[in-house]
N, C-alpha and C positions, 0 to 999 in steps of 0.2 A: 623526673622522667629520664631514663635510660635514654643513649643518643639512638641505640638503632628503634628504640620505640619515636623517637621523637621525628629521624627520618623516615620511616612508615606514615605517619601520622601528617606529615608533610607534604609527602608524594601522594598522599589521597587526597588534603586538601588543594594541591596544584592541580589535578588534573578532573576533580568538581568544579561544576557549575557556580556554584555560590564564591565571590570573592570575600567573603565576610570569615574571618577569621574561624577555624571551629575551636570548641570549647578547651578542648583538649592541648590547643597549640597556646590559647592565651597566657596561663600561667608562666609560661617560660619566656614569653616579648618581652623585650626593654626598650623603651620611648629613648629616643633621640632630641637634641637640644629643639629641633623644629619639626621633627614627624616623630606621632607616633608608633608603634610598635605594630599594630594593627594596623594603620594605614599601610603603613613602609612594604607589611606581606602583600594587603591587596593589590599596591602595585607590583608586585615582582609578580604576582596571580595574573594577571592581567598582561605582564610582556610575556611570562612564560610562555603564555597561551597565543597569543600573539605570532612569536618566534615558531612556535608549531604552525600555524596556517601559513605565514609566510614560505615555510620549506616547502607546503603541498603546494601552495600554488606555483610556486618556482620549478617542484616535481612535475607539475601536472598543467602548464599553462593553457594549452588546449582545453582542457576539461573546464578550466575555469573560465574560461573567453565562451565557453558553449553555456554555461549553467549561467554567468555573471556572478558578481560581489556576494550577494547574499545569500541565493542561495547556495550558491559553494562553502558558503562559510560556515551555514546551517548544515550542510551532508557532511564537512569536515570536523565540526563539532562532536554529529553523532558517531561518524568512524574514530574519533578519537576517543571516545566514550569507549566501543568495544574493544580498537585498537591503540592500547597509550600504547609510548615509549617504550621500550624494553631493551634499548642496544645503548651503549654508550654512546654511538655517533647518530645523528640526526640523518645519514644516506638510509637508512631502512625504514626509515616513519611511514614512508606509503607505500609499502611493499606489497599491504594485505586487499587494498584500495580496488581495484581491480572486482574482485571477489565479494567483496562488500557492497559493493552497488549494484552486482547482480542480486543479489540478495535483498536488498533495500528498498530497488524502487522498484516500479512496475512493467514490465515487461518489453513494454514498447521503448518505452527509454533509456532501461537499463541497458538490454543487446548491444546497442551502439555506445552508447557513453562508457559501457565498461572496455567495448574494444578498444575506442581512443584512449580509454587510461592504459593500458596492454603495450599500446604502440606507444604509448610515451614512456613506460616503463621500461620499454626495452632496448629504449635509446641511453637509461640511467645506466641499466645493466650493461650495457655494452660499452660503456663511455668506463666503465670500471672496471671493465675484467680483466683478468691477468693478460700478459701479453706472451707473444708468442710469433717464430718465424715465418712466415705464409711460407705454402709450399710454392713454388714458382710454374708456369708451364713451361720452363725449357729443363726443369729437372723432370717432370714427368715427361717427355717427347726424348728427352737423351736413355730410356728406358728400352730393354729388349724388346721388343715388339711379345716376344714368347710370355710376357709378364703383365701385359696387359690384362687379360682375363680373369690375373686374381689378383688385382688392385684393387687393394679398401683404403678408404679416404676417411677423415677424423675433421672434426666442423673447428675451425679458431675457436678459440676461448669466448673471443669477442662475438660472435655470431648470433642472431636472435631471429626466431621462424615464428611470423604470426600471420593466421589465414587469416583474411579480411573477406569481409560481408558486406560492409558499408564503404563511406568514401573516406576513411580513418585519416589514410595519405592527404588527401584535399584538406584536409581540417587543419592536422596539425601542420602545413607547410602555411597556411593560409596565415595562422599567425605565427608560425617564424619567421616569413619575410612581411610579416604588418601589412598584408593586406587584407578585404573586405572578408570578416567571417560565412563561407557557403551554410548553408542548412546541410543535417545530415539526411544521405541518400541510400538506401540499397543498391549495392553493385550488382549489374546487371548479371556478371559472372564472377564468382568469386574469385581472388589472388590473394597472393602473399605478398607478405611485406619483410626484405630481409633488411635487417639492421646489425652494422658491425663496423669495429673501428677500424683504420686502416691510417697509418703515419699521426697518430695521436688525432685523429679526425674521425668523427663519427658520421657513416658514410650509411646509405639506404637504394633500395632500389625494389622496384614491383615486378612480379613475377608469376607469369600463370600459374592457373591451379597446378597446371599438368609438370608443369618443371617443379615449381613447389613439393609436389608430392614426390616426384622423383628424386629431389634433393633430401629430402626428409629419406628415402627409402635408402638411398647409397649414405648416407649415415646412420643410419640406423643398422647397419654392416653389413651389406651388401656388396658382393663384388660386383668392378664394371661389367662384366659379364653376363651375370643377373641383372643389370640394371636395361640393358641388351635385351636380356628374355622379357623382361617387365614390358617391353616397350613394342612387343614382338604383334602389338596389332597395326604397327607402322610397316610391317612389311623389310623390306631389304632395304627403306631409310632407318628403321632401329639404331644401330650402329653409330652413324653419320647424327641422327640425330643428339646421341646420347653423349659422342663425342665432342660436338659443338658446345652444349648444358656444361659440359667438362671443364672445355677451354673458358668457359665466362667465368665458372665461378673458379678456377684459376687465379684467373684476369683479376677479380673482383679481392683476391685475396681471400678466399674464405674458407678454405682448407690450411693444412696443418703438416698432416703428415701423411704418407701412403707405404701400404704392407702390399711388397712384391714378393714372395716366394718363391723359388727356384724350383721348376717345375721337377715333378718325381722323375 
């Protein structure tokens, strides 16, 4: 057998069900002075697969404190069935996780369990992305005032926007600091959940719908200006309020860069 037919043939049997050698791979084992050929695969089948659930659950420990041992280990079996491996590094095995369990289970429980996979995923992401200088608020406040109205702002690298429905936040802090797992709840009003790193620290904080959206809309390239008009059913707090939203996520570090243009 050819080696690249022999690792085809290899990487289908690791990532089946059956530990039992297939027929195709026998021919080519050689027994060892105390294991045989067969055995020696099964085990390496058996930590392979292993070493895959442990990274989800280390991906996903929320998820797994909600579902417990087994069946987490039954829905990670089946997502590894539709989703194996395909990166050389083990950070993207549960990338597709999320999407998959909306898919999978049934409607009531997937909404919320996919969320908390979302927010836990977006803590991976964030904990990886490139890095980059926050824009500070005393370089935007040392700014012409004339310049203000057409400042667009760019999100950190590290940045991650996820609207929450449930109580995602409550879940996954509940078992980061090892206390008592809550049930999952519908949020009475939906927020957001922003997540991003700041001094190699992966940092988070919740935040109304309403600033959420408006944060989403001023990256999404919008000048403060527009952002101004967006907000124009606050009356003659628009401004005031738009500029406050400014200075936290400043503060917060989670901008990047800003285009001031000199006015025509």
């Amino acid at each position: 057998m050819r080696l690249n037919d022999w690792q085809r043939e290899l990487e289908r049997y690791l990532l089946g069900d059956d530990p039992q050698a297939m027929h195709a791979l026998l021919p080519e084992l050689r027994d060892g002075p105390t294991l045989s050929g067969a055995r020696g695969l099964a085990i390496y089948h058996n930590a392979y697969r292993a070493r895959l659930l442990e990274t989800l659950r280390d991906d996903y420990p929320a998820a797994h404190a909600w579902l417990g041992d087994e069946a987490f280990d039954t829905l990670m079996l089946a997502y590894l069935r539709e989703h194996p491996p395909r990166h050389y590094s083990l950070r993207w095995l549960g990338e597709q996780l999320p999407g998959f369990i909306e898919q999978h289970l049934i409607a009531e429980q997937a909404a919320p369990l996919a969320e908390l996979a979302r927010l836990e995923w977006a803590f991976t992401l964030a904990f990886d992305a490139a890095d980059a200088e926050a824009l500070s608020l005393e370089q935007v406040a040392a700014l012409p005032a004339e310049h203000w109205p057409t400042l667009k702002f760019a999100a950190h690298p590290s940045l991650q926007r996820l609207p929450c429905r449930y109580n995602s936040v409550a879940l996954w802090r509940a078992v980061k600091e090892d206390a008592e797992f809550p049930g999952s709840q519908p949020l009475a009003t939906e927020e957001w959940c922003l997540v991003w790193r700041q001094a190699r620290i992966c940092r988070y904080r919740t935040a109304s719908q309403q600033e959420g959206a408006a944060l989403q809309y001023l990256l999404g390239g919008a000048s403060f200006a527009e952002l101004c008009e967006s907000l124009s059913r606050h009356g003659e707090q628009a401004p005031a309020l738009a500029a406050g939203w400014l200075k936290q996520w400043l503060q917060d570090s989670l901008l990047v860069t800003s285009r001031a243009p000199a006015p025509g």
